[in-house]
ZATI-371950 format. One line per 8 residues: number of its first residue (from 1); their letters; for each residue x, y, z of C-alpha. Coordinates in nm, 3 decimals. Layout:
# ZATI-371950
NUM	a	X Y Z  ...
END
This chain:
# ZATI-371950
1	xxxxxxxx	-7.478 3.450 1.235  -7.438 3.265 0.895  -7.663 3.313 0.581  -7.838 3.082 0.311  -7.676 3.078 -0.042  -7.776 2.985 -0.388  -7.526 2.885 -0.626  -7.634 2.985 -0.998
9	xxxxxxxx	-7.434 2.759 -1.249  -7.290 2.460 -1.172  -7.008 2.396 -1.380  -6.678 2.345 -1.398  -6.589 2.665 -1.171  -6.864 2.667 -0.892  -6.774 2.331 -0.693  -6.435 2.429 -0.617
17	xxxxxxxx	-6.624 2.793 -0.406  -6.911 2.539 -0.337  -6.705 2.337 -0.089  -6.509 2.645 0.045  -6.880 2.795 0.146  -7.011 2.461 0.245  -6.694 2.445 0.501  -6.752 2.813 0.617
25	xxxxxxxx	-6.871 2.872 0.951  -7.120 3.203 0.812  -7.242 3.010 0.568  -7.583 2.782 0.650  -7.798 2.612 0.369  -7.629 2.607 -0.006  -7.888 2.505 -0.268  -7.771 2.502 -0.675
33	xxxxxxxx	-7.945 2.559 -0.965  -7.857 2.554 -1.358  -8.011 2.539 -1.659  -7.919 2.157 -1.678  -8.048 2.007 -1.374  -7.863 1.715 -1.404  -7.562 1.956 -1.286  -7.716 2.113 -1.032
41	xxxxxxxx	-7.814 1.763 -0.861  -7.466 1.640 -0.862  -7.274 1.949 -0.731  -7.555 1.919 -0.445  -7.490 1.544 -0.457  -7.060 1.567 -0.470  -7.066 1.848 -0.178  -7.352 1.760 0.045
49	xxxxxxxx	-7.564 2.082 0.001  -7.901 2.131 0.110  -8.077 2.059 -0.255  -8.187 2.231 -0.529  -8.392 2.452 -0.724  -8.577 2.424 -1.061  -8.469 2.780 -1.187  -8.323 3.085 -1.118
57	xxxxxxxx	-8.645 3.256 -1.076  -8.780 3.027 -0.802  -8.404 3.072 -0.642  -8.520 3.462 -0.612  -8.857 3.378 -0.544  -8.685 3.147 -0.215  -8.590 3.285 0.117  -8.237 3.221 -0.011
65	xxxxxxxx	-8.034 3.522 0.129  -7.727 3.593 -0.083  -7.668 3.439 -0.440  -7.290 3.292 -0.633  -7.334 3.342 -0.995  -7.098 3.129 -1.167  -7.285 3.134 -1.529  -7.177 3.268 -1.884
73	xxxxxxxx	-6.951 3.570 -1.894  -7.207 3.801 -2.091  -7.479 3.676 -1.839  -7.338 3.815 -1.545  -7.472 4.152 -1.536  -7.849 4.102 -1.602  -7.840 3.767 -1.392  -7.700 3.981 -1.079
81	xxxxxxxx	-7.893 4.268 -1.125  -8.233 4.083 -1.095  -8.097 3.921 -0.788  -8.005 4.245 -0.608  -8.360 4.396 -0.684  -8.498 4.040 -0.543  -8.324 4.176 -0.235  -7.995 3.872 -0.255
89	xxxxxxxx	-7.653 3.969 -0.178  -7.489 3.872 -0.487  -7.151 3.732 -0.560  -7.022 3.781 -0.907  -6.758 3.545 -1.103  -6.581 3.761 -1.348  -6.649 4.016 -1.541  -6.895 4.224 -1.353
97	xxxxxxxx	-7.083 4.297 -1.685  -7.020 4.322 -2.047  -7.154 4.707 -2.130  -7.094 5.026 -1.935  -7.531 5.041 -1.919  -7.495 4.711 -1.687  -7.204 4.821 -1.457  -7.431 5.134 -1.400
105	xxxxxxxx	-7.723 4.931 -1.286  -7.529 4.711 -1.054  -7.346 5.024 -0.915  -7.729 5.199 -0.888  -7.908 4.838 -0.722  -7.597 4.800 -0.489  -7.654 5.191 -0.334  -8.014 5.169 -0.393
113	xxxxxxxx	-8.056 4.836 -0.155  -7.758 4.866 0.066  -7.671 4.486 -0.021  -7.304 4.347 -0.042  -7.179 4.287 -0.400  -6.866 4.124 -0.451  -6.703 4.027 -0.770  -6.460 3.707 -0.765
121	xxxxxxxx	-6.105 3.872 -0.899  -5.896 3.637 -0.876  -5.617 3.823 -0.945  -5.659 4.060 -0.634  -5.478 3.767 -0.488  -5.259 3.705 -0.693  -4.915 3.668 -0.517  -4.757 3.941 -0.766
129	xxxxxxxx	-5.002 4.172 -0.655  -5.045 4.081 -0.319  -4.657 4.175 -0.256  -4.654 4.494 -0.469  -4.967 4.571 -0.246  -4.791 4.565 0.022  -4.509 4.741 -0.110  -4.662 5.034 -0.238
137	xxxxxxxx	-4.807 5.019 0.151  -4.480 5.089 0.281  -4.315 5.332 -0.009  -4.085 5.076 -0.128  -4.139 5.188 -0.470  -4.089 5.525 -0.461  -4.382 5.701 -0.699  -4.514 5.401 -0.894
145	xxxxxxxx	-4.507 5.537 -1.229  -4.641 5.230 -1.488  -4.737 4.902 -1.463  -4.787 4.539 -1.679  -5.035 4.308 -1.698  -5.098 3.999 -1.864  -5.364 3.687 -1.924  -5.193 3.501 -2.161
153	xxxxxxxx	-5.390 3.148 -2.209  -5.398 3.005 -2.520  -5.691 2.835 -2.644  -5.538 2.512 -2.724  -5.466 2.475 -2.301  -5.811 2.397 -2.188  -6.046 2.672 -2.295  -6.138 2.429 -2.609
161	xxxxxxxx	-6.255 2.202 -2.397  -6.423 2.447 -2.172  -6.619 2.610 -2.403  -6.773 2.290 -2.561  -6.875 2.159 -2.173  -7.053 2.541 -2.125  -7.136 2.626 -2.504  -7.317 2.296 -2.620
169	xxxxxxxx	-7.348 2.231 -2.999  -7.300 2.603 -3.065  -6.987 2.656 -2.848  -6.806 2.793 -3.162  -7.021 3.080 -3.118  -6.938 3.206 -2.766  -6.557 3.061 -2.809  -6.496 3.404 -2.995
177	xxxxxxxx	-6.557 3.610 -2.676  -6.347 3.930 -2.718  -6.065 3.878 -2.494  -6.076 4.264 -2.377  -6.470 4.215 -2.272  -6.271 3.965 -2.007  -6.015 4.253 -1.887  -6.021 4.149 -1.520
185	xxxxxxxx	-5.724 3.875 -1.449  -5.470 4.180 -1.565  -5.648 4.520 -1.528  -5.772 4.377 -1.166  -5.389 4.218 -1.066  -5.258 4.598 -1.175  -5.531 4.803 -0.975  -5.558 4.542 -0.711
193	xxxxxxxx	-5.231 4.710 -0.597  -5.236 5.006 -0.750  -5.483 5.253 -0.599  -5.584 5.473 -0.888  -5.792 5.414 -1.241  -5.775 5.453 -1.581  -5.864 5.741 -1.730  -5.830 5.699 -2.129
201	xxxxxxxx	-5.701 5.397 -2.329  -5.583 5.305 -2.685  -5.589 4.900 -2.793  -5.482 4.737 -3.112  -5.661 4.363 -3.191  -5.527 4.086 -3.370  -5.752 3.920 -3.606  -5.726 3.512 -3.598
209	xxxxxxxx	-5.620 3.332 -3.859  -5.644 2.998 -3.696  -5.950 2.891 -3.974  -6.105 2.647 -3.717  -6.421 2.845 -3.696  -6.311 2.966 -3.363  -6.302 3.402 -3.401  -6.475 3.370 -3.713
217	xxxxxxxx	-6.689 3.745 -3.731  -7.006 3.503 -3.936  -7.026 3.234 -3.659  -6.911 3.499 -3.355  -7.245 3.544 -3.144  -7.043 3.901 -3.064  -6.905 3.946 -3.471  -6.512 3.899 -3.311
225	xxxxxxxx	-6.237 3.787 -3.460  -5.991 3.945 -3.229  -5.765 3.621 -3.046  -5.529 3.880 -2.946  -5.558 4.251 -2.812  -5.357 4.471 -2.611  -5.444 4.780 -2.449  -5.266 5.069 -2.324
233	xxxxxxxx	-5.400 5.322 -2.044  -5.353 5.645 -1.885  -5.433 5.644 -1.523  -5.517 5.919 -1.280  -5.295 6.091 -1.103  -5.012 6.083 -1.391  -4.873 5.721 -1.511  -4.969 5.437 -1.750
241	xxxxxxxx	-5.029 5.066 -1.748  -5.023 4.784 -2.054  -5.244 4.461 -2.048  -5.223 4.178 -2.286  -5.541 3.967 -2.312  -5.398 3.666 -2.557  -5.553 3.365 -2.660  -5.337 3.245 -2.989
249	xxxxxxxx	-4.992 3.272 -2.786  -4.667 3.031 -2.765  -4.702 3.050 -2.378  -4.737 2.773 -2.094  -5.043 2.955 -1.892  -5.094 2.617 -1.689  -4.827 2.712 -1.526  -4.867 3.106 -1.498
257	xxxxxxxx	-5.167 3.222 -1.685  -5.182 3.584 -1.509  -4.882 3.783 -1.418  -4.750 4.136 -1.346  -4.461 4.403 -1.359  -4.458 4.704 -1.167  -4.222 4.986 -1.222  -4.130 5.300 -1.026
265	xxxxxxxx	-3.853 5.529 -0.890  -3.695 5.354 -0.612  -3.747 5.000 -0.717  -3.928 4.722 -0.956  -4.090 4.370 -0.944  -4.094 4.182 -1.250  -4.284 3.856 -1.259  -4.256 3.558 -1.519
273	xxxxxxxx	-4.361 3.236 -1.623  -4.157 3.048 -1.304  -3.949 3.339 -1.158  -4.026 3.677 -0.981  -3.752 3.963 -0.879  -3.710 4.265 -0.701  -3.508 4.507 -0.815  -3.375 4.861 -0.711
281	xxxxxxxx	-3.078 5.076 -0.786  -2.880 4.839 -0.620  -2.938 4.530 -0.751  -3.155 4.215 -0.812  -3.331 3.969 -0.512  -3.493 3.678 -0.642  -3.860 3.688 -0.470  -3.930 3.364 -0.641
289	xxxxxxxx	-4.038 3.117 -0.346  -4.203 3.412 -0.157  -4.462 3.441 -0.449  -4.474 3.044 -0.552  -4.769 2.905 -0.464  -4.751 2.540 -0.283  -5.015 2.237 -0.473  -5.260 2.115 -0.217
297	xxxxxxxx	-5.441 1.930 -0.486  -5.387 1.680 -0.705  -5.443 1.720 -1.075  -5.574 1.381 -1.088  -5.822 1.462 -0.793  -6.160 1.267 -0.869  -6.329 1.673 -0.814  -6.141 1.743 -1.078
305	xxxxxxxx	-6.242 1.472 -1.336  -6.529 1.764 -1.513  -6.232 1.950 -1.601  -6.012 1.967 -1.912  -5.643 1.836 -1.816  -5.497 2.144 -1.920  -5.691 2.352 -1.679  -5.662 2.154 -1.374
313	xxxxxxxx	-5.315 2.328 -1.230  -5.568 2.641 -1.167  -5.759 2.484 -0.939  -5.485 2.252 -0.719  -5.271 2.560 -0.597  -5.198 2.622 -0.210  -5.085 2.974 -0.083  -4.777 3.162 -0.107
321	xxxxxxxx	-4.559 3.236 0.145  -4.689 3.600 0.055  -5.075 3.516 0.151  -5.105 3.609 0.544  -5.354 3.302 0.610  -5.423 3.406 0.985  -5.736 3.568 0.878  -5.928 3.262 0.719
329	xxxxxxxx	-6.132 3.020 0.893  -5.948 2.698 1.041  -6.172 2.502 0.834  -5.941 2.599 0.504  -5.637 2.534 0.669  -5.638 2.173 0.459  -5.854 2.212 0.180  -5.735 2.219 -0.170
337	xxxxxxxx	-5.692 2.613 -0.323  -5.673 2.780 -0.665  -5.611 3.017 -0.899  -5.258 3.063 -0.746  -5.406 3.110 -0.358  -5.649 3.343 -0.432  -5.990 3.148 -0.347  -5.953 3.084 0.002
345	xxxxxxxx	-5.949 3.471 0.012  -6.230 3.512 -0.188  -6.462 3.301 -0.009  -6.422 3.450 0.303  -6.350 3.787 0.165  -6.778 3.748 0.078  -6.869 3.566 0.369  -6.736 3.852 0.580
353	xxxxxxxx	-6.862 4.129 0.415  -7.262 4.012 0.416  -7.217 3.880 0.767  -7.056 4.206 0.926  -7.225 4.459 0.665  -6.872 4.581 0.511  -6.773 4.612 0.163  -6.526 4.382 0.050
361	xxxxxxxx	-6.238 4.447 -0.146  -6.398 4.393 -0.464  -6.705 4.564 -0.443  -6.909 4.702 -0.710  -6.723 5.009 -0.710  -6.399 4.805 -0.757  -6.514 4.578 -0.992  -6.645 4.864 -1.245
369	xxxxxxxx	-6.287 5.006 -1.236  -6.136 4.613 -1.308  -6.430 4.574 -1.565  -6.504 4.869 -1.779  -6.146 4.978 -1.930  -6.155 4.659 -2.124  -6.502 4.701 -2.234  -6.375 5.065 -2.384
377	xxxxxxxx	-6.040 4.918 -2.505  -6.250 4.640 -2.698  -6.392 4.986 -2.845  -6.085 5.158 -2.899  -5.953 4.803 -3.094  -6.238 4.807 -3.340  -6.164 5.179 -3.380  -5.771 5.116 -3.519
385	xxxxxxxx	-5.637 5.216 -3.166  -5.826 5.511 -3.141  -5.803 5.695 -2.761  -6.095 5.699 -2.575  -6.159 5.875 -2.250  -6.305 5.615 -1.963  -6.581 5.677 -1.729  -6.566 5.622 -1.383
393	xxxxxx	-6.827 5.579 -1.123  -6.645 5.685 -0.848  -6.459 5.563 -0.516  -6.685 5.340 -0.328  -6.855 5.511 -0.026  -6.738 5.566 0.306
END
């Protein structure tokens, strides 16, 4: 049995899950709305979906049963909250919300109604964390003791040009967005294979000094001038893990903008910019091509031409030879990928869970454990580093 779906936003992000869901055999009628209805009519023109609709309140007000929300980060949590107490499943692009009062509403709405909630991690895929999944699966590690992860993507690679498309005249304003209020690409590719949480956490910011009006506290619509943070956090269960969230850094993120080490008694996996290894008391093997994503896509792909240059290698990748595709639909088998594999997986990873009543991997319960240690390490920062305990909501139920 397939379901209707409205897709909330249509920019630069939603077409590439738009034509993944419009090829999905559970998924029926796809309508669009945004605030500029121009977009909405031509990601319902470019993908053949069924129309769309003047607002997102006459989207709830439809018969529409599950919504995408693919709109501002800070907009997420209020956006899917209405729609879960409108009675939509609700798929979430990242972060789940922006204050711990938010994540506790969408934790409360998704028991409350018994509606799916999924949020769009991309790094849960993420071949790095995919294989150290599976590794920790089978004991390979030993006891997995600490872990690193990083989003290093510097400003001048795309997000410049991303942030005038979404931010308008004023996209100087919401440029600034603390980089530890968008914790999910590391904290999510750690935990994502990792089964535990953090606990407590102590961050240090780096104030900009860049003097374009970018990070600038008096033209910040969130007073930030962090470009840089990095957080460190105590986990349950005994252990640590380190994220970087960096956005002034000497780093080539088109190629690699997310990646991960993990470290514990019987072995290691350390992944960089173009190589990956696997390590043990041993020696060295070179995982490389097991974790390398294959392009489908090319950058120069007329459904890319909305997006910056610099952000196009995101949304051309294939799979890995880590990514066990046997699961997905036939209908993805040759249709372009991103975010190194991962949104194949995501699609269906929704599509299955509202059609067969499941939580998926990334459920609300998930997502508040990916989400909320930045949102307390943005604290800590603009406390000098100070350690804060974490809350946590819990395991998700049974």
């Amino acid at each position: 049995m397939s379901f209707s779906l409205g897709i909330v936003g249509a920019g630069q992000f939603a077409g590439q899950f738009a034509k993944l869901w419009r090829l999905h055999p559970g998924v029926g009628d796809i309508f669009a709305t945004d605030l500029l209805p121009d977009r909405a009519g031509r990601l319902a023109a470019e993908y053949d979906l069924a129309g769309t609709l003047p607002s997102f309140e006459a989207l709830l007000d439809s018969d529409v049963d599950a919504v995408a929300v693919f709109t501002q980060r800070w907009t997420h949590g209020p956006l899917v909250l209405k729609a879960l107490r409108a009675g939509k499943h609700v798929y979430s692009a990242v972060p789940m919300a922006v204050t711990r009062d938010e994540i506790a509403a969408i934790i409360d709405a998704v028991r409350d109604t018994g509606l799916t909630y999924m949020m769009g991690e991309t790094s849960q895929y993420n071949p790095a964390t995919v294989y150290a999944r599976d590794r920790i699966a089978d004991g390979a590690f030993g006891r997995l003791f600490y872990a690193e992860g990083d989003y290093v993507h510097d400003m001048d690679l795309g997000f410049y040009a991303a942030y005038q498309y979404s931010g308008g005249e004023e996209w100087k304003s919401t440029a600034s967005y603390p980089p530890l209020l968008y914790p999910t690409h590391s904290v999510g590719g750690v935990l994502g294979a990792w089964q535990t949480h953090a606990v407590s956490v102590s961050a240090i910011g780096v104030a900009d000094d860049r003097g374009d009006g970018v990070f600038d506290k008096d033209i910040s619509q969130f007073g930030n001038d962090f470009s840089n943070a990095t957080a460190l956090f105590e986990v349950a269960g005994g252990g640590s893990f380190r994220t970087n969230e960096f956005r002034r850094v000497g780093y080539p993120s088109h190629i690699r903008e997310s990646r991960f080490r993990f470290f514990g008694t019987e072995a290691s996996l350390e992944q960089l910019a173009t190589v990956s290894f696997w390590q043990d008391k041993e020696g060295v093997r070179d995982v490389t091509d097991h974790l390398r994503p294959k392009p489908t896509l090319s950058p120069d792909d007329p459904s890319l031409r909305h997006v910056a240059p610099a952000l196009r290698d995101a949304f051309t990748s294939g799979s890995a030879p880590v990514h066990d595709r046997t699961r997905l639909p036939a209908e993805f088998a040759h249709v372009s990928n991103g975010h190194e594999g991962s949104h194949h997986f995501l699609a269906d990873d929704f599509v299955r869970a509202v059609t067969t009543g499941t939580l998926p991997p990334v459920n609300a319960w998930a997502a508040a454990r990916y989400t909320l240690p930045g949102i307390i390490a943005h604290d800590s920062a603009l406390k000098g580093g100070e350690r804060l305990e974490i809350p946590d909501f819990g395991d998700a139920p049974e």
